[in-house]
C-alpha positions in Angstrom: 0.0 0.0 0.0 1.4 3.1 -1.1 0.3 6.2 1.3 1.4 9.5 2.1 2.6 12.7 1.0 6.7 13.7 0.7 8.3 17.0 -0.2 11.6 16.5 -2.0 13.8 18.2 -5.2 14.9 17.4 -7.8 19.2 17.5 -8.4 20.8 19.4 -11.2 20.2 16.7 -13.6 16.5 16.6 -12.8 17.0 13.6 -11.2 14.9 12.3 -7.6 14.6 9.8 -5.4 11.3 7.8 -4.9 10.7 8.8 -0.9 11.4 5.2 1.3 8.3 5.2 2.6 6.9 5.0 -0.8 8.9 2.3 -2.2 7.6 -1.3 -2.4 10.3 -3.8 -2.6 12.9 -3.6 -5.1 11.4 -2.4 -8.1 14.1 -0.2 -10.5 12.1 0.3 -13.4 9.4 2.5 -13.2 7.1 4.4 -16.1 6.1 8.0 -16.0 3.2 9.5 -17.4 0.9 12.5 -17.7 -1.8 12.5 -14.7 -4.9 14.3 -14.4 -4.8 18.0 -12.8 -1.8 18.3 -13.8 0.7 16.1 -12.0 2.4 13.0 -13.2 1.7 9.6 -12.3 4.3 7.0 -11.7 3.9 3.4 -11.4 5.8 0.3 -11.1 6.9 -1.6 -14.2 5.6 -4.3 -13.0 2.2 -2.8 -12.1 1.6 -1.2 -15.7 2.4 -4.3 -17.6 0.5 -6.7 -15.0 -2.3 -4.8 -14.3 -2.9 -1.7 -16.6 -1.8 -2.8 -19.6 -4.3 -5.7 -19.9 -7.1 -3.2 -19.2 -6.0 -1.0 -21.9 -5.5 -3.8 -24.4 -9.2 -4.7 -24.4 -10.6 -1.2 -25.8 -12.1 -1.4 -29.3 -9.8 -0.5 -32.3 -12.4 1.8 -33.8 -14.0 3.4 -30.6 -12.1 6.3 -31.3 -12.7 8.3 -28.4 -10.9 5.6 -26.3 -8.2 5.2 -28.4 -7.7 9.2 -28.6 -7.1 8.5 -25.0 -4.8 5.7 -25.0 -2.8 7.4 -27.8 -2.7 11.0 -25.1 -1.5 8.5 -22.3 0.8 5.7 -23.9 2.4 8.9 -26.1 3.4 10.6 -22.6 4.7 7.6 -21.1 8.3 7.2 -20.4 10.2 3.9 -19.3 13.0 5.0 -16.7 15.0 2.5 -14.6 16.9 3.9 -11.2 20.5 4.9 -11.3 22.6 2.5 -9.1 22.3 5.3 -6.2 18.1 4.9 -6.6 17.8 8.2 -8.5 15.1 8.1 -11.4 15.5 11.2 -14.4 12.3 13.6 -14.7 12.1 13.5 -18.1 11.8 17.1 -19.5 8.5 16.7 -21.6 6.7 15.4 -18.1 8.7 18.2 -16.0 7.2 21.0 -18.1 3.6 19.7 -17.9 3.4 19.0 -14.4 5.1 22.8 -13.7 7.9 21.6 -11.6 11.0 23.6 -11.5 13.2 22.3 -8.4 10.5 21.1 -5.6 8.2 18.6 -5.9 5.8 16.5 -3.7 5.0 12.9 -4.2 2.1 11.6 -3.0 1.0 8.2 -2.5 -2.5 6.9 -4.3 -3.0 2.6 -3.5 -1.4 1.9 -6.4 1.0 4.5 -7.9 2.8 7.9 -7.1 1.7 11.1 -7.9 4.2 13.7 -8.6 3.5 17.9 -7.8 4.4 20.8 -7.8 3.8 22.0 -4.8 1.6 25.1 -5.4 -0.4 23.6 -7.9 -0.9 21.0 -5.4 -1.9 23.5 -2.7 -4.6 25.2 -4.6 -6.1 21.4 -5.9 -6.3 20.8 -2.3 -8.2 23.9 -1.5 -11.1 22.2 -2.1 -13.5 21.9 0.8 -12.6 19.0 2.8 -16.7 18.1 3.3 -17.1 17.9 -0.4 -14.6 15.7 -0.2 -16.4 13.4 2.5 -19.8 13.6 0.5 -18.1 12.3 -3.0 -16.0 9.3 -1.1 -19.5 8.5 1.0 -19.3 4.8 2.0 -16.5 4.3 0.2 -14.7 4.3 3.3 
């Protein structure tokens, strides 16, 4: 279970660590992608080919409003593996969209990592917290 939320930056390479408390096991390959809002998702290898993959192989060829969305997702998607001192390269394209200069947060979501910037962060979080309780009802 991946929970929690970590401020770190990224080096002069636009390189980062993936916080400890995030990390399950010994993964060292890892894909990037374009989230929603803004932030970049990051998931396990293993995960995306085991789990999301599989999902995304089963929409329709010519239900072209899901493969619009499979091309926007797959086309950000970037295959990085961890240096041998654990550091994973931002790449540029994904640095640029999510807005993140130096700082960033990572946030843990069940399955994956988001990555923020940290103001853009802030002001999604704005949101009134009892919203947030009526949308998530007895989901919890």
């Amino acid at each position: 279970m991946v929970i929690g939320q970590y401020k770190h930056c990224l080096d002069a390479k636009d390189r980062f660590r993936i916080p400890s408390k995030l990390k399950k096991g010994n993964d060292t390959e890892y894909v990037l992608l374009k989230g929603t809002n803004g932030c970049i998702f990051l998931f396990t290898k293993i995960y995306f080919e085991k789990d999301l993959m599989p999902k995304l192989e089963t929409i329709p060829t010519f239900d072209l409003d899901q493969q619009k969305a499979i091309r926007l997702v797959l086309s950000s998607a970037f295959l990085v593996e961890s240096d041998t001192q654990g550091r994973l390269l931002l790449p540029s394209a994904l640095k640029s969209y999510a807005g993140i200069d130096k700082t960033m947060l990572s946030i843990g979501l069940i399955n994956r990592i988001e990555i923020w910037e940290p103001s853009r962060w802030a002001t999604y979080c704005q949101q009134d917290y009892d919203v947030v309780a009526s949308i998530l009802g007895d989901k919890v």
